[in-house]
N, C-alpha and C positions, 0 to 999 in steps of 0.2 A: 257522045260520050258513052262507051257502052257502060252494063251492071254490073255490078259488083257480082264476082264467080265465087260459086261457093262446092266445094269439096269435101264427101264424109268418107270415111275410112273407120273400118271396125278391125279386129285381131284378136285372137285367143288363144294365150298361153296361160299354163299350168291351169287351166280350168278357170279362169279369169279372162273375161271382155274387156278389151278396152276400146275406147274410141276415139276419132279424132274430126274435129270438125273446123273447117278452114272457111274464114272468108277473106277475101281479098279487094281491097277497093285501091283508087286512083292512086291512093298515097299513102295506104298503110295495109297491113296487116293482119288476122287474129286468128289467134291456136287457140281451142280450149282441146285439152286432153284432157281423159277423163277415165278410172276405172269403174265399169259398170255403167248406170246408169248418166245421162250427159249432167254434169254438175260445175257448178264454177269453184275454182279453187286458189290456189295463192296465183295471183297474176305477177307478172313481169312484166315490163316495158323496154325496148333496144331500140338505140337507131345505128345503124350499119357504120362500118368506117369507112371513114372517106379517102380515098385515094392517094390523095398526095401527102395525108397525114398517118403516121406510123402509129400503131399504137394499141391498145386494144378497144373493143368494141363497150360502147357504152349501154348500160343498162341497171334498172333498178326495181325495185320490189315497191308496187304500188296496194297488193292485200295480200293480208297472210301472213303466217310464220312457219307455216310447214314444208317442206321441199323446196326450199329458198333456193338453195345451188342448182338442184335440175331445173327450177323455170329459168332461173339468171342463161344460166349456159343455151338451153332450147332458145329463147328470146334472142342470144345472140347472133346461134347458130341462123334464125329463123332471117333475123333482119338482114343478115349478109347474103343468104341465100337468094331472097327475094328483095334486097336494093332498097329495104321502104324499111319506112318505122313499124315495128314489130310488137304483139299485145299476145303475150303465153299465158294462159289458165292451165294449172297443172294438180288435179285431183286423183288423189289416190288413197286408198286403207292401207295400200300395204308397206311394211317399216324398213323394207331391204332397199332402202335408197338406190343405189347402183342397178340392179336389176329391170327397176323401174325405169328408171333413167335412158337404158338401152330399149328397153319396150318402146319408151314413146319415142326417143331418136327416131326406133323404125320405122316407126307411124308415119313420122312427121317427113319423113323422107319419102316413104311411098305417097301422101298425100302432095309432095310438092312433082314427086315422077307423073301422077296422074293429071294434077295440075297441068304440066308441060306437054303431054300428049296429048290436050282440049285444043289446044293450039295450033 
């Protein structure tokens, strides 16, 4: 059974670090994003849709009250990407929701490109 792969990824826009730190085991998942320093923030939990059922992607908020929608949606995005049940930590200061939201998209996309090139 191999290890569990793990993946960091750093980025800085408008003078803000952010970072993204991936681990990946058998059968699940975990994103923490994080602005600045690595911190734990409102988590999500998704598990992928299943094929022959239509529908949308199941997921919920298991801590936190702050950026509820961008962990919901990364969590989603995260579980269908990678086929497994999916655990997003999504920390940040700053209050322009959407902005944010796109920062760590990109993250989490180049951490799943770099994932795929270990391969």
């Amino acid at each position: 059974m191999p290890d569990a792969e793990i993946v960091r990824e750093t980025a800085k826009e408008d003078g803000k670090v952010f970072s993204a730190l991936y681990l990946e085991l058998r059968n699940a998942c975990i994103l923490f994003l994080s602005e600045g320093a690595d911190s734990l923030g409102t988590v999500s939990i998704s598990i992928p849709m299943r094929r022959r059922i239509r529908g949308p992607s199941t997921s919920s908020i298991l801590l936190g009250d702050r950026n509820v929608v961008v962990a919901r949606l990364l969590a989603e995005r995260l579980s269908n990407m990678a086929g497994k049940v999916a655990l997003v930590s999504v920390f940040t200061k700053t209050a322009d929701e959407m902005s944010v939201a796109q920062t760590f998209l990109r993250l989490m996309e180049r951490v799943m490109a770099k994932k795929e090139e270990r391969r």
